[in-house]
C-alpha positions as CSV (number, residue, x, y, z in Angstrom):
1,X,22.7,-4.6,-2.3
2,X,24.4,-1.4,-3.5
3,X,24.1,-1.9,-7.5
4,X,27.3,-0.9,-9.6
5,X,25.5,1.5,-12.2
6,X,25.0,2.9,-14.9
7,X,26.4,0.8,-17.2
8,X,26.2,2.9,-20.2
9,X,26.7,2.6,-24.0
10,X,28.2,5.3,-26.1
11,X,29.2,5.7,-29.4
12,X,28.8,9.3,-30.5
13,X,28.9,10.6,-27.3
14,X,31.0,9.8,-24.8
15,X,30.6,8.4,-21.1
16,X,27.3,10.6,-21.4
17,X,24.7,8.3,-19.2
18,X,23.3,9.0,-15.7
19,X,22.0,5.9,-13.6
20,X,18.1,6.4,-14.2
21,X,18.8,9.2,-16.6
22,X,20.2,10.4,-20.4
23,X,22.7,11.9,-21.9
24,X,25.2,14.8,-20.0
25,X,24.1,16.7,-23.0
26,X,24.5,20.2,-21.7
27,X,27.5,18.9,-19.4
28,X,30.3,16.6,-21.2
29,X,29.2,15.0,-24.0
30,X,31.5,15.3,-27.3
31,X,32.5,13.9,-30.4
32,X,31.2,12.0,-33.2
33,X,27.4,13.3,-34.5
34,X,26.0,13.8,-30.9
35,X,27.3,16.8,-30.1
36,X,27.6,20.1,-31.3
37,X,24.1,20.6,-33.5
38,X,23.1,17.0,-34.1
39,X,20.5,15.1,-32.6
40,X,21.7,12.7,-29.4
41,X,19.5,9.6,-29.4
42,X,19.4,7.6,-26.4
43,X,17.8,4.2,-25.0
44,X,16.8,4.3,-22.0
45,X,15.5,1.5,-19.7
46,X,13.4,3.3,-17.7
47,X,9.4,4.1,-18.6
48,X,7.8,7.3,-18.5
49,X,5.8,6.4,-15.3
50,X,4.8,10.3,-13.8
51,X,4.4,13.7,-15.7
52,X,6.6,16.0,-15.7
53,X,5.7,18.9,-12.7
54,X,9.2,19.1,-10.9
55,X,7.1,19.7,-7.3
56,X,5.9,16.1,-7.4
57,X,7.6,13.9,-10.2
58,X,9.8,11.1,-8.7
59,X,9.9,8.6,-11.8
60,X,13.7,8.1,-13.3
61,X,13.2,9.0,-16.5
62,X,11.1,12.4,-16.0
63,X,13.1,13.5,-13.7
64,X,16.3,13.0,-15.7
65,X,14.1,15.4,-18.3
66,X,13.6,17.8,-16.0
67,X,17.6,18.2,-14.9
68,X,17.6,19.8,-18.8
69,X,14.1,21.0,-19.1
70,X,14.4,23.0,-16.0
71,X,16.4,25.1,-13.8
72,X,16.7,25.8,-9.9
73,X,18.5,28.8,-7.9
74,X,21.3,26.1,-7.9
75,X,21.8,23.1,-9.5
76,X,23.7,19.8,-8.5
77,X,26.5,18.9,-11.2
78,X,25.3,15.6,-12.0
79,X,28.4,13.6,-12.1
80,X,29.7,15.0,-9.0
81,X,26.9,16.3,-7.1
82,X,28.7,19.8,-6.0
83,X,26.2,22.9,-5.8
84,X,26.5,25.8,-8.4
85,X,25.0,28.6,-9.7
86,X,22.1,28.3,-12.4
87,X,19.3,30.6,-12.4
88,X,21.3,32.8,-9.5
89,X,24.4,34.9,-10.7
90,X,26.5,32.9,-7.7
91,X,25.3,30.8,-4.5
92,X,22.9,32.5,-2.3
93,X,24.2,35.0,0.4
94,X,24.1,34.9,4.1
95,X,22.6,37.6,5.3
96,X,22.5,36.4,9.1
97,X,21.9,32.7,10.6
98,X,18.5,32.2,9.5
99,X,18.3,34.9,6.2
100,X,19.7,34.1,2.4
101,X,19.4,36.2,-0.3
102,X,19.8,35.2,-4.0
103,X,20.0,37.0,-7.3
104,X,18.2,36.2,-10.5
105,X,20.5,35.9,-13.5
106,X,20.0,38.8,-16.1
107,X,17.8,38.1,-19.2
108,X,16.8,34.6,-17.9
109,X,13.7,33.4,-19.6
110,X,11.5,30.7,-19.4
111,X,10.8,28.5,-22.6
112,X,7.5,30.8,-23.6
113,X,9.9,33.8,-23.7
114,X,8.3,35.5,-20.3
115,X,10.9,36.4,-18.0
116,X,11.8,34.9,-15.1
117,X,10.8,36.9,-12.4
118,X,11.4,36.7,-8.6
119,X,7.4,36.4,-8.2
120,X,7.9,32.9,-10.3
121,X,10.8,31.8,-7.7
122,X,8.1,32.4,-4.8
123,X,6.0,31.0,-6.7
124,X,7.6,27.8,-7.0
125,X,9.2,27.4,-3.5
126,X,5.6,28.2,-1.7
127,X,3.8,25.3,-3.8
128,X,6.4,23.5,-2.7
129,X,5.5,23.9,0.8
130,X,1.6,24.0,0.5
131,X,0.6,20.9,2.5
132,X,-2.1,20.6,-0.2
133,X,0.3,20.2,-3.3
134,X,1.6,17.1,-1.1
135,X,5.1,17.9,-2.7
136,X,7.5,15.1,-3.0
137,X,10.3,17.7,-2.4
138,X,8.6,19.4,0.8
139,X,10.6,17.0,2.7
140,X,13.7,18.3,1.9
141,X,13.1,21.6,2.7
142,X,10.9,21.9,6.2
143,X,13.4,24.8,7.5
144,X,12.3,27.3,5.0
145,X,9.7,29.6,7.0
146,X,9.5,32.8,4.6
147,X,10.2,33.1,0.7
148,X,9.7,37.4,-0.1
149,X,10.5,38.9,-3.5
150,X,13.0,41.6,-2.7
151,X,12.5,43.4,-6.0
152,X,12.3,42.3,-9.7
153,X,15.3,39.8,-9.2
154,X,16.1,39.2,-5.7
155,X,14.5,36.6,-3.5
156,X,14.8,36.5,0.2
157,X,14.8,33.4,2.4
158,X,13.5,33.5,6.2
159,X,14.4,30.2,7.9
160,X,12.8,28.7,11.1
161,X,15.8,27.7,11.7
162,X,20.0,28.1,11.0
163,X,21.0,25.5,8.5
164,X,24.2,24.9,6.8
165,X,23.4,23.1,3.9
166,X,20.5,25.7,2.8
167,X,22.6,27.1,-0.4
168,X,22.6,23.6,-1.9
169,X,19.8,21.9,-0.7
170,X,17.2,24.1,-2.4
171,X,18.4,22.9,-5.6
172,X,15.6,20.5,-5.0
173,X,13.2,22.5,-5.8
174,X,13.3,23.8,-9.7
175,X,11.7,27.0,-10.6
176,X,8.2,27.4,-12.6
177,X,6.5,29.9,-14.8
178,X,3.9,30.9,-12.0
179,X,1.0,31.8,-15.2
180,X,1.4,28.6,-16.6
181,X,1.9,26.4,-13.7
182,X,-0.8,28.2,-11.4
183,X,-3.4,28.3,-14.0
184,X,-3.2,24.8,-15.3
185,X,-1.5,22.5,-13.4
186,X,-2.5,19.0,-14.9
187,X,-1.4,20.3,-18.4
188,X,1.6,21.7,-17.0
189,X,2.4,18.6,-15.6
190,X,1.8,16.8,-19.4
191,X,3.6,19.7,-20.8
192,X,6.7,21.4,-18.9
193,X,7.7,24.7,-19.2
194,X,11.2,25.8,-17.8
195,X,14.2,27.9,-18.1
196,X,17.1,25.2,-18.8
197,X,19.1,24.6,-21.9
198,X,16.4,21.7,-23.6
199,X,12.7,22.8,-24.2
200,X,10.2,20.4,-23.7
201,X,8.7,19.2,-27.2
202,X,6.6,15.8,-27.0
203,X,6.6,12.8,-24.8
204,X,4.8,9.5,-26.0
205,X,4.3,7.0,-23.1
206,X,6.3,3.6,-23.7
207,X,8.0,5.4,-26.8
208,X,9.8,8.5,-26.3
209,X,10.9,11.8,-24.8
210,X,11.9,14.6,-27.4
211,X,13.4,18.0,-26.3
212,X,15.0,21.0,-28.4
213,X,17.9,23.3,-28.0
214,X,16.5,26.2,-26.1
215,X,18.0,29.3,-28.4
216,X,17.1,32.2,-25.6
217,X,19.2,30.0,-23.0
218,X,21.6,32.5,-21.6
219,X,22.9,30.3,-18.6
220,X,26.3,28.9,-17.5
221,X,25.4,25.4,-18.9
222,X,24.4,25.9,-22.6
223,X,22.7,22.8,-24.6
224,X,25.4,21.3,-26.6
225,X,23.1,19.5,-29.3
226,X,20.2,21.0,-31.0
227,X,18.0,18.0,-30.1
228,X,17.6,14.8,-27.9
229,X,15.6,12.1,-28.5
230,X,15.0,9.3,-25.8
231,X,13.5,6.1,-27.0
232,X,12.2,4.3,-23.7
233,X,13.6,0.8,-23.8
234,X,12.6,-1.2,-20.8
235,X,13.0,-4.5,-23.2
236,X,17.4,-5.0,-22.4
237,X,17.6,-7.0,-25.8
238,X,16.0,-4.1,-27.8
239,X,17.9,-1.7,-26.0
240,X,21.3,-3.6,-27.3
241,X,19.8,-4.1,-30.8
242,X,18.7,-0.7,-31.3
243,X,22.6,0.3,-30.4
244,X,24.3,-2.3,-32.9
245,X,21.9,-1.3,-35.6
246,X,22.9,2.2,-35.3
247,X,18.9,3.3,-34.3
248,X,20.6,4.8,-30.9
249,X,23.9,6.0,-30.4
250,X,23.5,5.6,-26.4
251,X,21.8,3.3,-24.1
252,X,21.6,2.8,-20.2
253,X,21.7,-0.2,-17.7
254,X,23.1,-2.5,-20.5
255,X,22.6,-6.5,-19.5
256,X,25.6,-7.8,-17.6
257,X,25.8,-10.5,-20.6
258,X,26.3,-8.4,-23.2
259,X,28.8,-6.2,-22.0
260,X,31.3,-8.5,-23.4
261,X,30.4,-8.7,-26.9
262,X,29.8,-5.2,-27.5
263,X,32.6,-4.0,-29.5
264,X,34.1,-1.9,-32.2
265,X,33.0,2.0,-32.2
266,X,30.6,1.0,-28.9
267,X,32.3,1.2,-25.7
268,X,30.9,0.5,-21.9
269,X,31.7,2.0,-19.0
270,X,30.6,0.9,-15.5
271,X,30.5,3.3,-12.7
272,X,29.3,2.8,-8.7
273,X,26.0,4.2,-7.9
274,X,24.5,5.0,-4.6
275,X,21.4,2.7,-6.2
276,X,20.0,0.0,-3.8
277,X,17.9,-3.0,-4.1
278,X,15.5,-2.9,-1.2
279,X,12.5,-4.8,0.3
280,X,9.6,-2.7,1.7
281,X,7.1,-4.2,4.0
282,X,3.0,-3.5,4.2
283,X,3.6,-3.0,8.4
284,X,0.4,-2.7,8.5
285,X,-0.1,-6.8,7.9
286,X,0.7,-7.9,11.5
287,X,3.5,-10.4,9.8
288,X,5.5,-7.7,8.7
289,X,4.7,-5.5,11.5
290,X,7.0,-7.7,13.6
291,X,10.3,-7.2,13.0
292,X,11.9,-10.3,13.5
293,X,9.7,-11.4,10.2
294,X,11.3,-8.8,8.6
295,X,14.9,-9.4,10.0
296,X,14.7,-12.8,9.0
297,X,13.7,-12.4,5.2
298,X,17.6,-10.1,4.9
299,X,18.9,-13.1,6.9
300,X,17.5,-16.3,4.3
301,X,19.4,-14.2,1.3
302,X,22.0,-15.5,-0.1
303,X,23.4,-12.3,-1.2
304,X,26.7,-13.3,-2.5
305,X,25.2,-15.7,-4.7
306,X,22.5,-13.2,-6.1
307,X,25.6,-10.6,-6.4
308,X,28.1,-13.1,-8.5
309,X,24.5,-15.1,-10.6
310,X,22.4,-12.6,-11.0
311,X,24.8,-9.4,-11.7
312,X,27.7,-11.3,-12.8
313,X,29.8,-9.4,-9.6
314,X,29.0,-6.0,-10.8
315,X,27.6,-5.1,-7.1
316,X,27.9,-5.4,-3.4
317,X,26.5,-6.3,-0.4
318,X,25.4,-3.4,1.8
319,X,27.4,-2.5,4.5
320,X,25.5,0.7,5.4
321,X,23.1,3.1,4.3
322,X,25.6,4.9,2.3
323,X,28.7,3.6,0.0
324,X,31.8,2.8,2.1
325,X,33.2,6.3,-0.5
326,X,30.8,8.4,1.2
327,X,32.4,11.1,3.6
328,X,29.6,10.0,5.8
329,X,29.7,6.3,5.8
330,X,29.4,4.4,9.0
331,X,28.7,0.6,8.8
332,X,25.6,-0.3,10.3
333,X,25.5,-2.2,13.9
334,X,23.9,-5.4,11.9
335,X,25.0,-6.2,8.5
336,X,23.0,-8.7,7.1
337,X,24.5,-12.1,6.4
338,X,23.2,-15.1,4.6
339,X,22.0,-17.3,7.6
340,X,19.5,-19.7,7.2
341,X,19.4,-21.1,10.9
342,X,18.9,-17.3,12.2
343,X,16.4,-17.1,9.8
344,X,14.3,-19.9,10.5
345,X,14.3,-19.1,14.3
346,X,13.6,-15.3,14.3
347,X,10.5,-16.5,12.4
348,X,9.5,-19.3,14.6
349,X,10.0,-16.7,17.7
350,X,7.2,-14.3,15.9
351,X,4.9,-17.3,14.9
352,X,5.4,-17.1,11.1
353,X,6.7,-20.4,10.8
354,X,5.2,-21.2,7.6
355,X,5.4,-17.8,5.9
356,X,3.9,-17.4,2.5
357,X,3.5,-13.7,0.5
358,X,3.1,-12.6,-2.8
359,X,6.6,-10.5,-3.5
360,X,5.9,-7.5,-5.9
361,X,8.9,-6.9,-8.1
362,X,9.6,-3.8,-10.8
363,X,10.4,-4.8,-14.0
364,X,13.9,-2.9,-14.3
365,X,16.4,-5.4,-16.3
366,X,18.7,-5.9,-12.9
367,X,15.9,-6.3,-10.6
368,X,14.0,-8.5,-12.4
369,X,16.9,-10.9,-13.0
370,X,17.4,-11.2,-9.1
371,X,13.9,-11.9,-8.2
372,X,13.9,-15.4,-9.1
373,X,17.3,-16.0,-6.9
374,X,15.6,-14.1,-4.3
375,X,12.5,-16.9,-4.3
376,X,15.1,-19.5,-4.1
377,X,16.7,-17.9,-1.0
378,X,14.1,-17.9,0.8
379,X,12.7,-21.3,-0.6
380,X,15.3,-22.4,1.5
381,X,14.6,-20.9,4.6
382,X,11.0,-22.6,4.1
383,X,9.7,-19.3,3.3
384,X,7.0,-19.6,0.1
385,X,7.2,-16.2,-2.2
386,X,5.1,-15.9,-5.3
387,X,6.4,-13.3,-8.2
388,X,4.0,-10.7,-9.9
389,X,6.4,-8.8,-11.9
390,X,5.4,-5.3,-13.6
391,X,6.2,-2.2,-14.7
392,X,6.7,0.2,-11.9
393,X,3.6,2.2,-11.9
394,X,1.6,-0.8,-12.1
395,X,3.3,-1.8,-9.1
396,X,3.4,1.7,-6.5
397,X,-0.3,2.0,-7.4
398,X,-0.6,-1.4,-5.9
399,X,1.3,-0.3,-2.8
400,X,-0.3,3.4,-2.8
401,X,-3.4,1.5,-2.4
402,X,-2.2,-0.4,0.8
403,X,-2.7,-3.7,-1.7
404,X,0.6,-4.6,-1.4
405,X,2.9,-7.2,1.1
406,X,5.9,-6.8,0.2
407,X,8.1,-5.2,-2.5
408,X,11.6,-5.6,-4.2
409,X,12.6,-2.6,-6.1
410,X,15.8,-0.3,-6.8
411,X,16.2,3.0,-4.8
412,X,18.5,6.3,-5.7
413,X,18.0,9.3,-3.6
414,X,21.3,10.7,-4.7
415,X,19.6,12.0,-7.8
416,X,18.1,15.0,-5.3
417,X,21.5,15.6,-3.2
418,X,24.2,13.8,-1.2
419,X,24.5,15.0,2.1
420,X,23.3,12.2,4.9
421,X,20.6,14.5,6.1
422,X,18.4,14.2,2.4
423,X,19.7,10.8,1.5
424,X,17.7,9.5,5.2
425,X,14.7,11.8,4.6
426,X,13.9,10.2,1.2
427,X,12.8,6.6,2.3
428,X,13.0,7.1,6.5
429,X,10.8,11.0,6.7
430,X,7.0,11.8,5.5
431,X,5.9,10.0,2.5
432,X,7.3,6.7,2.2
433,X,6.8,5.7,5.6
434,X,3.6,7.3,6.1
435,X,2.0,6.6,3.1
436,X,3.5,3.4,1.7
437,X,4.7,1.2,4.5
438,X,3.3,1.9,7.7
439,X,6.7,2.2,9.6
């Protein structure tokens, strides 16, 4: 199911709410105390679930940090997802098919006050590509053969290979202060040091995330508070409470049953996200290894009913991988359709006649509403699923460890880019079907 998200809450500041991230603080936001010198304080409904080192973080809510904490040789807008310039002076140049060339942006320094040098951009891109780092954003960027400081602020890129999208899909990887990183990587990780608008100041697991105005900050996307504060909300009704008490002047992902009685200075706005609900399989338990098994837990749902129940409409049933808006939309050769019949006899073709799992389910507001809805579905099919529902860490350390069946969770690669090429790597390339479901 493609979720409709974020919802958002604003009341100082305007519209300013990614889907699994804060405020547009350094984009958009304006009026009321949020913006220009204030404090912006948001709730968010995501935890802290991973440090902060941009090479391997993953988790929503750190990696919505790091779009202010740090900066790459181009940065994604994040409302529309275009490339631009941010630590470069403009997009990197083509030299020739497979060599780029970039410029550093005069008098850019990192939150320590060093400079940022072109040895820091090699820096960053090579750990990026060390097998050993086992980078999360390696994945994205396989075509890169060479990275070779030209001079004090130029960087060249050698590529295996020509590729068109190379100016904006390096935005993935965010550059690093190579003595602080390379000498001390787990406190790096605890304590992130960049070159964007916010500097990093504390971060309290299960509390909050606190960043400061970065004064020396002499890019093209300048901080437009002096400080944010994110209180992590995971708890929906404390996340609406903390708005109408005035604690917050923000939140995220705001329950579908509230959206009507929040009023007066508090508006909501409701936006279409690339987010998706999906189920991943252990392949390596011979159920799930056959494919009719899987094919036949899509076919018992009764999507439709779990869209207009669970989400009060405010989503809809996958078509495709992508959104039927995206330029590179096709819909898929089998759409899943509520079909209990089909169901029934895929699984009594491969055996699994009785089928009983354990179903491991985040506990993000949305998803965890659907997960009873998604037992009943398949109650009907004859299909037995038990719920063990947790906060995701809890939960991808079950699955990291192979301890793990199956699992219900929401998915947004759009967060690293939108071209069809890094949107299938995330969940169909290296990690995830290596290392989490056996594919």
């Amino acid at each position: 199911m493609r979720y409709t998200g974020a919802i958002g809450v604003a009341t100082a500041v305007t519209a300013g709410l990614t889907a699994c991230g804060g405020p547009a603080s350094s984009q958009g936001a304006s009026g009321g105390s949020g913006a220009g010198g204030d404090t912006i304080e948001a709730g968010l409904s995501y935890p802290l679930s991973t440090g902060f080192d941009p090479m391997i973080t993953s988790g929503a809510t750190p990696y919505a940090a790091n779009m202010h904490i740090f900066e790459g040789l181009v940065d994604l807008d994040p409302a529309t997802l275009a490339a631009r310039p941010a630590l470069a002076t403009k997009m990197p140049e083509k030299i020739n098919a497979t060599t780029y060339r970039a410029t550093l942006r005069k008098g850019a320094t990192f939150h320590d006050g060093s400079p940022v040098r072109a040895e820091d951009v090699v820096f960053s891109f090579e750990r990026v590509l060390d097998p050993e780092n086992a980078s999360l954003m390696a994945q994205f960027v396989p075509f890169i053969d060479q990275v070779t400081a030209i001079d004090a602020s130029t960087v060249e890129f050698k590529l295996k290979h020509p590729f068109a999208l190379f100016p904006s899909r390096i935005s993935v990887v965010r550059v690093v202060p190579e003595k602080i990183a390379g000498a001390d990587q787990k406190g790096f990780d605890a304590a992130p040091v960049g070159s964007g608008p916010y500097r990093f100041v504390q971060a309290v697991r299960e509390d909050k995330i606190v960043m400061e105005a970065y004064d020396r900050y002499n890019g093209p996307h300048p901080a437009k508070a002096k400080k944010m504060v994110w209180r992590l909300m995971s708890d929906p009704s404390a996340r609406v409470s903390a708005l109408e008490s005035g604690r917050v002047q923000a939140i995220e992902d705001v329950p579908y049953i509230d959206v009507k009685g929040i009023t007066g200075e508090n508006t909501v706005e409701s936006v279409q996200s690339f987010g998706l609900l999906f189920l991943m399989f252990n392949c390596a338990d011979e159920r799930f290894a056959d494919k009719r098994v899987r094919q036949a837990l899509h076919y018992a749902l009764d999507t439709e009913k779990i869209i207009s129940t669970a989400l009060l409409g405010n989503a809809e049933a996958a078509s495709g991988y992508v959104p039927p808006t995206h330029p590179d939309y096709h819909k898929a050769a089998t759409v899943y359709r509520h079909d209990v019949a089909k169901a029934k006899k895929l699984l009594a073709e491969a055996g699994a006649g009785k089928l009983s799992f354990t179903l491991l389910v985040t506990d993000t507001g949305w998803v965890k509403d659907i997960a009873p809805l998604l037992k009943e579905s398949w109650a009907e099919a004859g299909i037995e699923a038990r719920l063990d529902i947790a906060q995701s860490p809890a939960q991808y350390a079950k699955v990291d460890k192979g301890a793990f069946e199956v699992l219900a969770a929401p998915g947004d690669p759009s967060v690293f880019g939108n071209d069809a090429d890094l949107l299938l790597r995330w969940f169909y390339y290296g990690f995830w079907p290596e290392k989490r479901y056996g594919w």
